[in-house]
Each structure stands twice: as structure tokens, then as C-alpha cells.
C-alpha positions as CSV (number, residue, x, y, z in Angstrom):
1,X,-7.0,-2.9,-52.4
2,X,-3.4,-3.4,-51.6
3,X,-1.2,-0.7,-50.2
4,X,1.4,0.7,-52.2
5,X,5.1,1.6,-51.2
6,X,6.3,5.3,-51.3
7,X,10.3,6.1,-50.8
8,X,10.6,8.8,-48.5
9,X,14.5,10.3,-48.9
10,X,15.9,10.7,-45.9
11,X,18.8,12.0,-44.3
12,X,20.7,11.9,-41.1
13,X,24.2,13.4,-39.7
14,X,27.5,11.4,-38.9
15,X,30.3,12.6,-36.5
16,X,33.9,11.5,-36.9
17,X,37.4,12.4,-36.7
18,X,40.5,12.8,-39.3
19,X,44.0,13.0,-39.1
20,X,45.8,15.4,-40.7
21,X,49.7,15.2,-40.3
22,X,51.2,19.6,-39.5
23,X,53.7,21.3,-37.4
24,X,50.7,23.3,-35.4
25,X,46.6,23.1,-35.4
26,X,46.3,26.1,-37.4
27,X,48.4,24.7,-40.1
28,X,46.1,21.5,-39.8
29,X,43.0,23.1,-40.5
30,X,44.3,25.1,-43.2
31,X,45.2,21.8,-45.0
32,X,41.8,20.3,-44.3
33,X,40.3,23.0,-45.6
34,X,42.6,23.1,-49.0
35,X,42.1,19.3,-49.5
36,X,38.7,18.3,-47.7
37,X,37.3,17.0,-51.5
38,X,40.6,14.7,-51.1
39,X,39.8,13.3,-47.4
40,X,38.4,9.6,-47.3
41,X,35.2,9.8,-45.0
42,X,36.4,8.5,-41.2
43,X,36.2,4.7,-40.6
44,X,34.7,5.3,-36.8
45,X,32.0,7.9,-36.5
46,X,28.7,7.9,-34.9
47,X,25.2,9.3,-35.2
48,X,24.2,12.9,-34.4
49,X,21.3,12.8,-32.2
50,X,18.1,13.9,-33.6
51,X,19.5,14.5,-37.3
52,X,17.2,11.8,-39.6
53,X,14.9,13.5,-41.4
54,X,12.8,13.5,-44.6
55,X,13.4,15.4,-47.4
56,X,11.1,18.0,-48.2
57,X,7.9,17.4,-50.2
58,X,8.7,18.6,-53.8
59,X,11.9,16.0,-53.0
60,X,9.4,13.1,-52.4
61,X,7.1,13.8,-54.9
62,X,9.7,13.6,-57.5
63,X,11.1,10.2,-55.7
64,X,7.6,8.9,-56.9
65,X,6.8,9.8,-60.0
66,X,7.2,6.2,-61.5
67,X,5.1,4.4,-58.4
């Protein structure tokens, strides 16, 4: 009998910067924090070590209803 194929969700961090133009850091964060739903995601970023993981198993289960 041939194996089947299960999705397992998954997900994983990213690190990155943004620039936000202000006349001090405090005033910098405030406007991240007022418009973060606004900021693009950062072109460079990198991988937080040891963040991929699977989703729990009510996630998965749900992911494979239809297989």
C-alpha cells in the first residue's frame, strides 16, 4: 500500500530591522507602535535559531481532513 502525504503547518521566526524617520528613539517607537499594521515586512532579515515548529495537533488534524 502506498504511503500517503500529511501537511504538517509549521512555523518559524524571522529577525529584521525597520526604519522609522523621528527627532529621538522614544519618538520612534511610539510611531512604530501607532502604525506597525502600516510597516512593509524588512527586506533583510534572518532566521531565529531554534523557532520551526509544528503546529499543535487539533491544527494538523484539521489541515487533513480532505486527505
Amino acid at each position: 500500500m502506498a504511503k500517503k502525504i500529511f501537511k504538517i503547518p509549521v512555523t518559524w521566526e524571522a529577525s529584521g530591522t525597520v526604519e522609522i524617520e523621528a527627532n529621538s528613539i522614544e519618538e520612534a517607537i511610539q510611531i512604530f507602535d501607532e502604525t506597525q499594521d502600516n510597516i512593509g515586512l524588512p527586506t533583510h532579515s534572518q532566521y531565529v535559531d531554534a523557532s520551526f515548529r509544528r503546529e499543535d495537533e487539533e491544527c494538523i488534524s484539521l489541515r487533513n481532513l480532505n486527505i
